[in-house]
C-alpha positions in Angstrom: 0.0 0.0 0.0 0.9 3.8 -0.4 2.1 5.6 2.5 1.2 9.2 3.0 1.2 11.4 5.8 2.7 14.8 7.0 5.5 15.4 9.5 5.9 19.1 11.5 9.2 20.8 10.6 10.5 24.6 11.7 7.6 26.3 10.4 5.4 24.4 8.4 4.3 20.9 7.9 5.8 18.4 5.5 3.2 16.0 2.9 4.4 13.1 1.7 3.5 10.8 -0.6 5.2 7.0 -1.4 3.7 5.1 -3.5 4.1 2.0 -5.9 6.3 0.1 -4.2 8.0 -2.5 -5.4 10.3 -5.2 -3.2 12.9 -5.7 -6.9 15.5 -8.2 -4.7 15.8 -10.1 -1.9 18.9 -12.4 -0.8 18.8 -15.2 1.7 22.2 -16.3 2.2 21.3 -18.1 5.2 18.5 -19.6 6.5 17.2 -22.7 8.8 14.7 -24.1 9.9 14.5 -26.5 12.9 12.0 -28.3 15.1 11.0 -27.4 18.5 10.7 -30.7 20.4 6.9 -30.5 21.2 6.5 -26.5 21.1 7.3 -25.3 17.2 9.4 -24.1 14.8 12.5 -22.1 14.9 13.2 -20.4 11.8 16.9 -18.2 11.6 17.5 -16.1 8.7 20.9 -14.3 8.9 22.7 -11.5 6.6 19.7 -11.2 4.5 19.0 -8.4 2.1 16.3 -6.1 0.5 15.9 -3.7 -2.2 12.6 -1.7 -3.0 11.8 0.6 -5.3 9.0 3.5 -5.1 7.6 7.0 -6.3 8.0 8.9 -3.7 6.8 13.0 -3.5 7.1 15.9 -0.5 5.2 19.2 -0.6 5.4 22.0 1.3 4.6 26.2 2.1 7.5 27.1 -0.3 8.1 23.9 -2.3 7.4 20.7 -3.6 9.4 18.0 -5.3 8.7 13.9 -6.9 10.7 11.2 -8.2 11.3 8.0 -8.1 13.9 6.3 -5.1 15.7 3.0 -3.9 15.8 1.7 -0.8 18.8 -1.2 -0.2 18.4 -2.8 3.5 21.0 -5.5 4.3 22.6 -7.2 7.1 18.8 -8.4 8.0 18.5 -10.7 11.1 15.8 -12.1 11.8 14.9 -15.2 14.4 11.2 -16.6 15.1 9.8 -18.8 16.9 6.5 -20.3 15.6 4.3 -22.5 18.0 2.2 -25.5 16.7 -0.5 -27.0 18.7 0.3 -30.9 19.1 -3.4 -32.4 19.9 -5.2 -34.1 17.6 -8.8 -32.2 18.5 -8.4 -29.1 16.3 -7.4 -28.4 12.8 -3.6 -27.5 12.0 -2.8 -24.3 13.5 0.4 -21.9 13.5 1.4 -19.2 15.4 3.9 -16.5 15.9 5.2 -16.8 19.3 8.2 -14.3 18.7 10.5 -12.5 16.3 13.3 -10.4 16.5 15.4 -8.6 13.6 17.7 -6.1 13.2 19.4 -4.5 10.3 22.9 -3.6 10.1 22.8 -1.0 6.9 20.4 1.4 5.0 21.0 2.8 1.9 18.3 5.6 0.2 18.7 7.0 -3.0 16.3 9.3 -4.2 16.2 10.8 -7.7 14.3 14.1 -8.5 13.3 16.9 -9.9 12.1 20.3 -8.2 
């Protein structure tokens, strides 16, 4: 979905608009999965990447500018734990007990014109 909103800066208030985005990569150099003895699943994806692409456009008081921009995240972390009910009286189930990630590096580009 787009994302729009508006964000108070100094003196006036900024609009912004992204929209079409597009995930163009993702890189799973690593990644497990492994069985809880009688709780779950453990899945482990390390040093993971994404790139995403999007229009992207700001307007304020005195200006207002569009284009399009890149977004590269790697060094993604990520571990969950998924829980699946064991008994034999209900119809396959699964849950997400926890998850953690982190991200090691950022990288925006954005191209435009004013």
């Amino acid at each position: 979905p787009d994302l729009t909103g508006h964000e108070k800066f100094g003196l006036g208030n900024v609009k912004y608009n992204i929209s079409r985005i597009h995930v163009t990569a993702v890189e799973l150099p690593s990644a497990s999965i492994s069985l809880l003895p009688g709780s779950g699943i453990k899945l482990v994806i390390g040093n993971a990447s994404l790139t995403i692409d999007m229009n992207w456009n700001i307007r304020t008081w005195m200006f207002k500018d569009s284009g399009r921009g890149t977004v590269h995240i790697s060094k993604v972390f990520v571990t969950a734990i998924f829980s699946t009910p064991l008994d034999n009286t209900s119809p396959t189930s699964i849950s997400l007990t926890s998850c953690r990630t982190t991200s090691g590096d950022v990288d925006i580009k954005l191209n435009g014109k004013t």
